[in-house]
Legacy VTK file of the C-alpha trace (Angstrom):
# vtk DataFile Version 3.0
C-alpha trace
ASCII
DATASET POLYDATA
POINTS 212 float
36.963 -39.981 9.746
34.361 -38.773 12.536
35.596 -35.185 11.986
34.365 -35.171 8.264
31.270 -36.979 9.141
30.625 -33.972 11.653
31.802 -31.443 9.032
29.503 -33.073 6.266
26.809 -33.491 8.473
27.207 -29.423 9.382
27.100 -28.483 5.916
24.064 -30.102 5.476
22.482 -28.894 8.143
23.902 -24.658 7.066
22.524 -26.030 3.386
18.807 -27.234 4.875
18.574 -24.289 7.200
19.396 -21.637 4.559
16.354 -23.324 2.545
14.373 -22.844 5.021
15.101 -19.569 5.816
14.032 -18.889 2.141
15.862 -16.728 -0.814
17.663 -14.056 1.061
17.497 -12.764 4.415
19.001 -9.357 2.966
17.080 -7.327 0.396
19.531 -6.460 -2.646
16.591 -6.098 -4.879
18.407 -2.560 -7.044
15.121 0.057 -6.512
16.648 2.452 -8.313
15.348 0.474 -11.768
11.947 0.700 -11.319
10.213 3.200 -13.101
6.926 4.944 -12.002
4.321 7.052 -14.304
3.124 10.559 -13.331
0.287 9.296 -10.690
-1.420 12.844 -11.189
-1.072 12.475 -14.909
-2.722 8.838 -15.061
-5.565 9.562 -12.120
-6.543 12.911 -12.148
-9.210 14.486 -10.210
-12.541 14.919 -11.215
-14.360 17.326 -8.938
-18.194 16.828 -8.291
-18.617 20.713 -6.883
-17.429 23.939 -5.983
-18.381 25.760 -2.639
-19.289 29.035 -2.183
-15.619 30.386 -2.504
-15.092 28.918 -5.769
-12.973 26.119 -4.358
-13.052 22.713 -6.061
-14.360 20.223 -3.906
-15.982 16.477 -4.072
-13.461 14.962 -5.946
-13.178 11.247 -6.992
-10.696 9.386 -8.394
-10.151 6.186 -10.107
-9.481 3.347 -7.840
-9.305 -0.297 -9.273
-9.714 -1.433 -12.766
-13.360 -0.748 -12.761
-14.557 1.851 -9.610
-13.326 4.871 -8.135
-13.638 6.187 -4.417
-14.306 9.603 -3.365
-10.593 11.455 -2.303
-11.113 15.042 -1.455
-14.548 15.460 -0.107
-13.839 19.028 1.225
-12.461 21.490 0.203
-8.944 21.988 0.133
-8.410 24.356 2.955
-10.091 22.542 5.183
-8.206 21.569 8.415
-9.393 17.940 7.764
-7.762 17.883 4.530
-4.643 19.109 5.633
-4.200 15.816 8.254
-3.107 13.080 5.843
-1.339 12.517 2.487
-3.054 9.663 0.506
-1.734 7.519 -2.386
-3.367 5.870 -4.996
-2.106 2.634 -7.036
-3.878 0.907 -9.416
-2.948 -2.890 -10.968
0.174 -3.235 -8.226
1.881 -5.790 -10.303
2.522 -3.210 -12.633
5.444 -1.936 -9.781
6.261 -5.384 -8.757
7.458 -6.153 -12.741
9.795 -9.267 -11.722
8.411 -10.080 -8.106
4.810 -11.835 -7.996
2.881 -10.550 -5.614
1.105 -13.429 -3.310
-2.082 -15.020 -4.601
-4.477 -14.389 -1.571
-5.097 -10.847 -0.693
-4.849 -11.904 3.147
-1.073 -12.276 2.575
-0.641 -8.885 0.865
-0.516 -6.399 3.953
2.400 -8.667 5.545
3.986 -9.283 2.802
4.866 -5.541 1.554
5.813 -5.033 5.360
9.180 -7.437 4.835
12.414 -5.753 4.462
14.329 -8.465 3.792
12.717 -10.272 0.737
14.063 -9.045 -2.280
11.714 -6.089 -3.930
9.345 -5.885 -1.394
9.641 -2.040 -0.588
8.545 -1.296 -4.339
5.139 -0.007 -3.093
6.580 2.086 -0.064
9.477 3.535 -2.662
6.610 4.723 -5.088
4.914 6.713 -2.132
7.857 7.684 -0.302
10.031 10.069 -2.850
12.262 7.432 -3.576
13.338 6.316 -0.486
13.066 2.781 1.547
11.905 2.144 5.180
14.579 0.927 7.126
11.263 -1.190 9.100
7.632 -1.967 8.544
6.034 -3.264 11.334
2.513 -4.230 10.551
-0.204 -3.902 13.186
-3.487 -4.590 12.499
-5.728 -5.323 9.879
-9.528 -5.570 9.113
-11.821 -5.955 5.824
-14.212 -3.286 5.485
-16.920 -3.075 2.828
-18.210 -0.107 0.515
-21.449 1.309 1.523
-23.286 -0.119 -1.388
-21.357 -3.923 -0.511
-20.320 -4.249 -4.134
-16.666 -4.378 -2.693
-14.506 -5.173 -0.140
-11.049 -4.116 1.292
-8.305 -5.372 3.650
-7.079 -2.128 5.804
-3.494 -2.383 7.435
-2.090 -0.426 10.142
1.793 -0.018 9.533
4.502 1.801 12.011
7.585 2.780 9.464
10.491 3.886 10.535
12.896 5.698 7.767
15.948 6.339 10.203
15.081 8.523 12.988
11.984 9.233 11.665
9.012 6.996 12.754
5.410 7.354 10.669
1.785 5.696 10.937
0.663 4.333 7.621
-2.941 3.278 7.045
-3.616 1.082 3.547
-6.515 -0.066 2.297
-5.823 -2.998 -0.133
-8.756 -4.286 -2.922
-8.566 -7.580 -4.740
-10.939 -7.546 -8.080
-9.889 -11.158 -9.890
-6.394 -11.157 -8.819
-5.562 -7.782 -9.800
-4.552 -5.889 -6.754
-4.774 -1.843 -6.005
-3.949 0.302 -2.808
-4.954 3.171 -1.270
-2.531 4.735 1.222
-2.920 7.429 3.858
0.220 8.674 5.292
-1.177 9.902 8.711
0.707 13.478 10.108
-1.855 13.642 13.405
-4.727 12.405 14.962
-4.383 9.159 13.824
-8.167 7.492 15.163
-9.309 10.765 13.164
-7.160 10.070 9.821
-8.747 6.518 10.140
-12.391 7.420 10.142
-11.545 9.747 7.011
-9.987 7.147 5.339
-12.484 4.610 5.976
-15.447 7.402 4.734
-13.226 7.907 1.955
-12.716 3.597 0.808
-16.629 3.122 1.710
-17.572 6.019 -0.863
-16.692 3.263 -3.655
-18.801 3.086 -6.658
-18.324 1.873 -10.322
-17.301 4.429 -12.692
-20.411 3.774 -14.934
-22.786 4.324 -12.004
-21.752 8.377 -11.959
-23.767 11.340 -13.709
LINES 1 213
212 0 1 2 3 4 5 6 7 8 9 10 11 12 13 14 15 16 17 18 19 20 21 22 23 24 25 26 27 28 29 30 31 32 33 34 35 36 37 38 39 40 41 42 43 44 45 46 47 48 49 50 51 52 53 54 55 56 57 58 59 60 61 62 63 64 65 66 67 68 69 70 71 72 73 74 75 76 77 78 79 80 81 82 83 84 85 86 87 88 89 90 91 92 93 94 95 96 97 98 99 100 101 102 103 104 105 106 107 108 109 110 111 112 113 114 115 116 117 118 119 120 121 122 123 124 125 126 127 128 129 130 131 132 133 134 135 136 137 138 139 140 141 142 143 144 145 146 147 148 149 150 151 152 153 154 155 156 157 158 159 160 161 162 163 164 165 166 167 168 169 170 171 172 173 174 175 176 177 178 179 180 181 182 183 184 185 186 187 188 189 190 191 192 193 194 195 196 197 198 199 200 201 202 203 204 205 206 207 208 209 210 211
């Protein structure tokens, strides 16, 4: 009889301790579903100038439901340019179709860096030809505002590892009445110089309506 009460009461504790530990400590969540549009269909670039080569610079593209943020300030053979690949995603539940995202934005940059909550990696499968981070280690955020403070955004230092390869990730997050967008740098070098670019880039922010 006191070796069933100890079995039943060790049950109950595997029972209250997989609660705890929430859903799933595994992430089955099947990627391969999800469906993504043509980002450079949907967002284009619209260029604001052309140097004195003929090259297309000053471009801006939509960011948000309402605003847009200044992308490709130089031209494209710049060295600058060539130092980062950015992403832009508009309306993220759209990705996240059958996983709500959190409800503060504050939660957001920790909660796309779990790898073992079901569907979490939907963002970092959009930007990252189909593939998932085996890790996401998130190191640091801060909120920044736009240079005319009609906005503001949550910017997240990542470290992701994809095997043996290990990458810096910088994303700025933006929260306009609980619809949330992203905009991702993948840094390749210099990574205090990718930030500064990045943060020029998210500060440039400015309704759509507000442009000649």
């Amino acid at each position: 009889m006191k070796k069933a009460f100890t079995f039943l009461l060790a049950v109950l504790f595997a029972i209250a301790l997989t609660s705890c530990m929430g859903e799933t400590t595994v992430d089955t969540y099947d990627y391969q579903q999800v469906s993504f549009p043509d980002f450079t269909a949907i967002n284009p670039v619209r260029y604001a100038g052309v140097n004195d080569l003929g090259q297309e610079y000053l471009g801006w593209q939509d960011f948000g439901t309402a605003g847009e943020i200044m992308t490709q300030p130089w031209s494209r053979m710049t060295y600058t340019y060539q130092m980062y690949s950015y992403f832009l995603r508009n309306d993220l539940q759209q990705f996240y179709v059958d996983v709500p995202l959190p409800k503060e934005l504050g939660d957001l940059p920790e909660w796309i860096a779990d790898t073992t909550k079901n569907g979490r990696r939907v963002l970092w499968f959009s930007m990252m030809a189909s593939t998932l981070p085996d890790s996401i280690t998130l190191l640091d955020t801060e909120t920044l505002a736009s240079e005319n403070g009609i906005q503001t955004f949550l910017r997240a230092e990542y470290q992701v590892t994809t095997g043996d390869v290990q990458r810096d990730w910088i994303v700025y997050f933006m929260d306009e009445e609980g619809t949330y967008s992203s905009f991702a740098i993948r840094v390749n070098e210099f990574h205090d110089t990718v930030m500064s670019t990045g943060d020029f880039l998210i500060k440039s922010y400015q309704l759509k309506e507000t442009v000649d």
